[in-house]
C-alpha positions as CSV (number, residue, x, y, z in Angstrom):
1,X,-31.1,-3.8,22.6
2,X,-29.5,-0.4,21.1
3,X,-26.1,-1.5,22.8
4,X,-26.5,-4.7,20.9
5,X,-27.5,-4.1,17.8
6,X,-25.0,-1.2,17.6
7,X,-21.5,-3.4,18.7
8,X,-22.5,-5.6,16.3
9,X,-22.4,-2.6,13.4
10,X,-19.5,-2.0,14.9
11,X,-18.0,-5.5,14.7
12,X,-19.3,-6.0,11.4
13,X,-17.1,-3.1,9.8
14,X,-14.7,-4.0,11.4
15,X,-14.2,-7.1,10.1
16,X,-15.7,-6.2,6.6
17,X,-12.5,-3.3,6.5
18,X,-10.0,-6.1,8.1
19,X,-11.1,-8.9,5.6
20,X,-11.2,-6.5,2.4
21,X,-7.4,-5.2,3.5
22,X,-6.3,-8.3,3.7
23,X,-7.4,-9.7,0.6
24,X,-5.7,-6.5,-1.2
25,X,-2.7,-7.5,0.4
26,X,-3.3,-11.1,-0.5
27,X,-3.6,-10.0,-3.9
28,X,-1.4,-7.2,-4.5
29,X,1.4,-6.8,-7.2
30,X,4.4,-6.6,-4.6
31,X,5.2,-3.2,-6.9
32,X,2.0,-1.5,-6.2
33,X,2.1,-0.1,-2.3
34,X,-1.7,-0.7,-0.1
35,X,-2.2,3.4,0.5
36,X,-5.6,3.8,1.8
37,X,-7.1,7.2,2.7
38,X,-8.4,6.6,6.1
39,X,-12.1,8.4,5.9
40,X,-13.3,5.6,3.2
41,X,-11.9,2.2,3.5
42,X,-13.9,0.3,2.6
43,X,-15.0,1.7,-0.9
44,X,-10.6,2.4,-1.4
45,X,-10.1,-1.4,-0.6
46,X,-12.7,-2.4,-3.2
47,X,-11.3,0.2,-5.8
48,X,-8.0,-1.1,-4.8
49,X,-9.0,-4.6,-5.1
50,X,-10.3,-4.0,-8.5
51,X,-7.4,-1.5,-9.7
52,X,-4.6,-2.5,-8.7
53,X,-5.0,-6.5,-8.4
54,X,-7.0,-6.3,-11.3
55,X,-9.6,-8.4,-10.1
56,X,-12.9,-8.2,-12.3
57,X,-16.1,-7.6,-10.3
58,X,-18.8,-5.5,-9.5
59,X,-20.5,-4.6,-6.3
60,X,-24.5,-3.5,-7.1
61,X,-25.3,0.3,-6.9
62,X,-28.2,-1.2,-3.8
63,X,-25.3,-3.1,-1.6
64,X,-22.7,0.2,-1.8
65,X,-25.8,2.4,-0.7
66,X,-26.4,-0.3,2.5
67,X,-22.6,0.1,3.6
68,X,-23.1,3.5,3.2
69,X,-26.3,3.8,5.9
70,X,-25.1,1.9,8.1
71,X,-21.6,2.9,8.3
72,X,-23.7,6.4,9.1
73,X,-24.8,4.9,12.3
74,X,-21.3,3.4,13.3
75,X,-19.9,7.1,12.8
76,X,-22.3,8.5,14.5
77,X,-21.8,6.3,17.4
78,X,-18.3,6.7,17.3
79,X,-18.6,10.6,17.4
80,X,-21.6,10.8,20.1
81,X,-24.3,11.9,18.0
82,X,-26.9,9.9,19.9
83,X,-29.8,11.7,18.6
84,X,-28.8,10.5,14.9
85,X,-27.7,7.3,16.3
86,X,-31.0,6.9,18.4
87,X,-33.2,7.9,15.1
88,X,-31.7,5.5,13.2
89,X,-30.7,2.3,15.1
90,X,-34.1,0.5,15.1
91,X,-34.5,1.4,11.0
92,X,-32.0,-1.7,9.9
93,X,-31.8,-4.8,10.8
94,X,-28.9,-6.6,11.5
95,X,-29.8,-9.7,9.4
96,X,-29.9,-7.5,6.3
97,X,-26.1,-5.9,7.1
98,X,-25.2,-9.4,7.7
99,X,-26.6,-10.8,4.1
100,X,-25.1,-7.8,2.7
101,X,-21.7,-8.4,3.8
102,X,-21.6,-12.1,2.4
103,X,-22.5,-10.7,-0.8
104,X,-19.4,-8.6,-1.2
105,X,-17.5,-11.4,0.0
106,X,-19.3,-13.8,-2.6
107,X,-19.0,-11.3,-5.4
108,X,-15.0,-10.8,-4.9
109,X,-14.9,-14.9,-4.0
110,X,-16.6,-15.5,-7.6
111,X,-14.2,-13.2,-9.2
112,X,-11.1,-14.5,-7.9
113,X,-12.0,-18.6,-8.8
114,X,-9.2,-19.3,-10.8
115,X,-6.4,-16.4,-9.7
116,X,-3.4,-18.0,-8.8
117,X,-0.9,-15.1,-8.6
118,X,-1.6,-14.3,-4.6
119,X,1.3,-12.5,-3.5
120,X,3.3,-12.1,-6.7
């Protein structure tokens, strides 16, 4: 089960960091270059997302905080801290990540009904 639930975290950030780079370059001035520092993707993507593409949302205080465990546990894994990663891999659920993700993805979707300058 620990292998499982752990590629999944892994999967999930992955995607999460592809998706949110691809919708800043989706909606990027072509004037403005996509520099993101590479310790904290995903929170530079959203920051980019609302900065420089000037897309208005907000992403709750709760949901930042859930990215923020987890992605805890995918670095430790990464690095081979097992004792962190074994303390902490059965304290999440992978339904919850998964709920969390879609409501980035619906906040920035809500917030972008209507946009029509992709790619300029």
């Amino acid at each position: 089960m620990f292998n499982v639930q752990i590629n999944c975290v892994i999967l999930i950030f992955s995607f999460l960091e592809k998706s949110l780079k691809s919708l800043c370059l989706a909606y990027k001035d072509n004037q403005v270059e996509l520099r993101i520092p590479k310790r904290e993707k995903i929170g530079a993507y959203i920051k980019y997302l609302r900065d420089e593409c000037n897309i208005n949302f907000t992403i709750e205080f709760e949901i930042l905080d859930l990215i923020k465990r987890y992605k805890k546990i995918r670095n430790a894994f990464a690095h081979g801290d097992w004792d962190y990663v074994d303390k902490y891999t059965y304290d999440f659920s992978l339904s919850e990540l998964f709920a969390t993700i879609s409501e980035i993805f619906s906040t920035i979707e809500k917030a972008c009904e209507g946009k029509s300058n992709v790619g300029t």
